[in-house]
Each structure stands twice: as C-alpha cells, then as structure tokens.
N, C-alpha and C positions, 0 to 999 in steps of 0.2 A: 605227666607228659614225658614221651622218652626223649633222646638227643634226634631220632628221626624226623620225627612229628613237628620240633622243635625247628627243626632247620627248614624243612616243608613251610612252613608257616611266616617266616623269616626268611624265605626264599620266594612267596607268593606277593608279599607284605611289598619285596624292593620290587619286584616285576611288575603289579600295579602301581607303585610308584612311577616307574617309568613310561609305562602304557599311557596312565589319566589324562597329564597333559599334552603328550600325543596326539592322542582321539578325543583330546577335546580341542587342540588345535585344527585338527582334521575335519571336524564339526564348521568350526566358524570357519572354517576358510570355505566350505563347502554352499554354508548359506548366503557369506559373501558374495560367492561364484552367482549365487542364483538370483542374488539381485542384481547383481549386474548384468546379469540375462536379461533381466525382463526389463529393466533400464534401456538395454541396447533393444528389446523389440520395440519399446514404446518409439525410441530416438530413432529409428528406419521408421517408423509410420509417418511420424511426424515429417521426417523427410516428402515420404512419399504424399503425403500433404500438399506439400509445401511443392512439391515440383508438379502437381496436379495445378495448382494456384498458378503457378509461373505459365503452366501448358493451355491455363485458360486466357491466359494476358495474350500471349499470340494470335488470339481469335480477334478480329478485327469488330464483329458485331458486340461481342463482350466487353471490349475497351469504349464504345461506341455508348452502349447504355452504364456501363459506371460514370463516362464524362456526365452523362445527361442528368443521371442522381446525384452525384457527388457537390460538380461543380455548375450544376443547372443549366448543362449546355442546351441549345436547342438545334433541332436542324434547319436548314434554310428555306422558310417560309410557316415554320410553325413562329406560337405567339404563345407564350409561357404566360399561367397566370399564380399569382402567389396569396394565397387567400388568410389575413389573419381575423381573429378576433376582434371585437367589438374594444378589448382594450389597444389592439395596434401591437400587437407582440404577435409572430409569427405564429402560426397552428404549427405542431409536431407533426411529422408528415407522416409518420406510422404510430401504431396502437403500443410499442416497443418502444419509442421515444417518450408516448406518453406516461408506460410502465414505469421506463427511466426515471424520467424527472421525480413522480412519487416516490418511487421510493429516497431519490435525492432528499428531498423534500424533509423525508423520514415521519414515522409517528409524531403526533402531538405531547404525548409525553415525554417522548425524547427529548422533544425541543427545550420544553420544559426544563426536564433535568439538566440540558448543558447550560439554562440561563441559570439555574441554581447554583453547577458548579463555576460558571463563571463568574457570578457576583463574589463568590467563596473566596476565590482568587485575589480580593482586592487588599489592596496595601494602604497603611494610613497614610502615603502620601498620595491616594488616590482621591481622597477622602474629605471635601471643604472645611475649613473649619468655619466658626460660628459666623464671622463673618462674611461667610459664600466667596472668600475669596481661599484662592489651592497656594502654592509654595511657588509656581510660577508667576502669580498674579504682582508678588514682593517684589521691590527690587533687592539686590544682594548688597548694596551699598549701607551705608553704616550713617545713622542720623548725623553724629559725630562729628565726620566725615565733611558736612556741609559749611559747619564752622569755618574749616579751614581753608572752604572758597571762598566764604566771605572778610577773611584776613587780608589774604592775597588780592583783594580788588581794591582795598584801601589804600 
C-alpha cells in the first residue's frame, strides 16, 4: 500500500466515523417524527369524535331518549314495564349485556383454575388444626396467668 492509498483509507475510515451517528441520529429522529404524526392524526379524530358526541347532546330528542334508556325515564302517560326472570333478577335488556355478563362470567375452566390458584394461596394459619379450632378461636392469655387472679381474690 503506498502513503496515498494509505491516507485515502484513514481519511474515509474518520469521515464515516463522523457521518454513522449523524444519519443514524437523523433516522430516529425521523421515525420519531412519524409517530408522532400519526399520534397527532389519531388525537384530532378522536377530538372530532368527541365534539360529534357533544353536537349530538344539543339535540333535544337525543337527550330525550338516552334519559329514557339510561335512567328509565318515561313520558307522561306512558306506563313502563320491567320484566324479570322466573328467578326475580332483572332480564339484560340487550343481547350485549347478555354477551357481557358471559363472558364475565368466564369459562368454566377458568373458574376452576382460579379456585386451584386460590386454595394454593393458603397459609398455615389459614389452616384448623386437629382440633377444628384456627389461632383466633384461643384466647392469647396465658393459663398461668389465672393463678394470679385467684391470689388476689383471697
């Protein structure tokens, strides 16, 4: 290699030194930028939502039938009827409440698995001893102890 070639190489070597983190700064600032674009489209829709919501609260008839769902308002001279079950627990009023609650509910193995991890949980002073009574059942006082009230009564 001659002293040319040599400094060529050793002059290329600092120049991308100095460039990489550069344009790799310029990179991440760059994708940065574009999520925060698209942060800011979502955050203006969601406005625009949102004051669509408020533009519908203005409308008199729409406030009108949310009172009626909501808080089961009636108008005057209607007669509201509330129909439950054979058990006397309220019917879900939509097909959505009843999805709800299922899935609330959750699978049957779930249930399962948390009664497993919950028994798992337990501590030995959870736990009766032979004689079905627990550590609350004792009193904390000291047999001992009793002597020395029937000292003092003498």
């Amino acid at each position: 290699m001659t002293r040319r070639t040599l400094a060529l190489v050793a002059l290329l070597v600092i120049a991308l030194a100095a460039l990489v983190p550069t344009v790799n700064t310029y990179v991440a600032q760059r994708q940065k930028l574009s999520e925060l674009q698209s942060q800011v489209s979502q955050q203006e829709q969601q406005v625009e939502s949102l004051r669509e919501q408020v533009a519908r609260w203005d409308d008199p008839t729409y406030v009108a039938a949310r009172a009626r769902e909501r808080l089961l308002f009636a108008m005057p001279g209607e007669t509201q009827y509330r129909l439950t079950d054979t058990s006397g627990s309220d019917v879900p009023l939509t097909e959505a409440e009843q999805a709800a609650e299922a899935a609330k509910e959750g699978e049957w193995f779930s249930v399962l698995w948390e009664s497993v991890e919950g028994s798992s949980r337990l501590t030995p002073e959870d736990i009766p001893d032979e004689t079905g009574s627990t550590d609350d059942d004792v009193s904390e006082q000291n047999p001992a102890d009793d002597t020395t009230d029937q000292d003092t009564d003498q």
